[in-house]
C-alpha positions in Angstrom: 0.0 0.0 0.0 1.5 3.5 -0.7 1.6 5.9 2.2 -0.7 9.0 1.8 2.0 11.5 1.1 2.1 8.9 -2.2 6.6 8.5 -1.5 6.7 4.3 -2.4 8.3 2.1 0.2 12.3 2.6 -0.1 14.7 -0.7 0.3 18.5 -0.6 1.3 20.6 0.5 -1.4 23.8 -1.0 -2.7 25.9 -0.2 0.0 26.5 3.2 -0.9 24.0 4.5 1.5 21.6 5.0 -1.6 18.1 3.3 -1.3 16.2 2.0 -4.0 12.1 2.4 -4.4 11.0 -1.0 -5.7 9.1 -1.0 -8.7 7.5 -3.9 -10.4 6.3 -3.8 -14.0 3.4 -6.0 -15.1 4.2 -7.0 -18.5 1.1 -9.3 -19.1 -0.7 -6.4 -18.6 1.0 -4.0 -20.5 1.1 -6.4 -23.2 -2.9 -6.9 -22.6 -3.2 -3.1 -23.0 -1.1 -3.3 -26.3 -3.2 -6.3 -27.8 -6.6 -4.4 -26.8 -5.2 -1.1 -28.3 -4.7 -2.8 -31.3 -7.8 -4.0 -31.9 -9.8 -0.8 -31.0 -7.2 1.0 -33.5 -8.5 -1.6 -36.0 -11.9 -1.6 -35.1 -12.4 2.3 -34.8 -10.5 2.9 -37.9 -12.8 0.7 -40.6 -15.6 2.1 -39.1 -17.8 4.2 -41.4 -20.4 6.8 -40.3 -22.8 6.1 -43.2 -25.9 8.3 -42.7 -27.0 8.5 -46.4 -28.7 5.2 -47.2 -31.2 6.2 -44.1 -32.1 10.1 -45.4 -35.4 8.5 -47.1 -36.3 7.1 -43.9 -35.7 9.9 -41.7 -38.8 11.7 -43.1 -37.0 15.1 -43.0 -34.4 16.9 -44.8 -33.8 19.0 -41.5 -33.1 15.5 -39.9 -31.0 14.2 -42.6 -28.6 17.1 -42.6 -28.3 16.9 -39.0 -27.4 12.9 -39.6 -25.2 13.7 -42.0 -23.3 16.6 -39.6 -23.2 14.0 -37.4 -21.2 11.8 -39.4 -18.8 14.4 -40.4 -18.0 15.2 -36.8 -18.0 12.0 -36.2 -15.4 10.7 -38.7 -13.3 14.3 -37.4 -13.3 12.6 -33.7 -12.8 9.0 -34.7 -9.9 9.9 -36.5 -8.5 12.0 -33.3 -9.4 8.9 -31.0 -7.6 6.2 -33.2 -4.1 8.9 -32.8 -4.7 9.3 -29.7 -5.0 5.3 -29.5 -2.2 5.3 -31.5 0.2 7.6 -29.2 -0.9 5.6 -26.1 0.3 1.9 -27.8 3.6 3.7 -28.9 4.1 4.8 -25.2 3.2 1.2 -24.0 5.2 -0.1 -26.5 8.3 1.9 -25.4 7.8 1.2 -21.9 8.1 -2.0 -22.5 11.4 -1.9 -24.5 13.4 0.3 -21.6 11.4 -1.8 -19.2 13.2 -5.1 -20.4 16.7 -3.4 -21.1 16.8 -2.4 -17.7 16.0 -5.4 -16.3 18.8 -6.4 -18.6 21.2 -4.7 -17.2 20.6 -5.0 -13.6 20.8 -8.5 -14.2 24.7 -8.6 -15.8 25.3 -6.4 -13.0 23.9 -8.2 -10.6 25.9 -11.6 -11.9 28.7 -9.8 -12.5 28.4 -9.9 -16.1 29.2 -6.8 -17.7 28.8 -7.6 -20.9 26.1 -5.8 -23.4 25.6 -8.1 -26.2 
């Protein structure tokens, strides 16, 4: 649990008085996240706001114009929301890279390897 003042709970450092706050990455869900992103990105982005079979229907041109401003906006904000999807899958995705190449490297320094290959 994190104290109120939000600080997270600090461990003993390497032995040059430093501490270390624990973190822990949960990389089935960040890859969850990525593989639900994905699909909304898809899903959202071969969607079509198609108003004009329906204007016969709709019984009134006032109504059909509105439908049809609706779709316009609406194609606008879809396209917005699948970038937007888009940024947030590129920021998961990146996490996930520096996430695993730290853990890299703590681990050869932890065995002593010092190798980067």
């Amino acid at each position: 649990m994190i104290p109120i003042d939000g600080s997270l709970p600090k461990r003993a450092g390497r032995g040059n008085g430093a501490s270390v706050s624990d973190l822990r990455v949960d990389y089935n869900l960040l890859e969850a996240s990525h593989k639900a992103l994905t699909s909304l990105i898809s899903e959202f982005g071969n969607l079509q706001a198609s108003t004009s079979g329906y204007d016969g229907a709709l019984g009134s041109g006032a109504i059909a114009g509105a439908m049809d401003n609706f779709a316009g906006n609406w194609s606008y904000h879809r396209d917005k929301l699948v970038a937007n999807m888009q940024k947030l899958d590129d920021m998961i995705t990146e996490s996930v890279k520096q996430f695993m190449e730290t853990d890299k490297k703590a681990a050869q320094e932890l065995t002593g390897n010092g190798s980067t290959q």
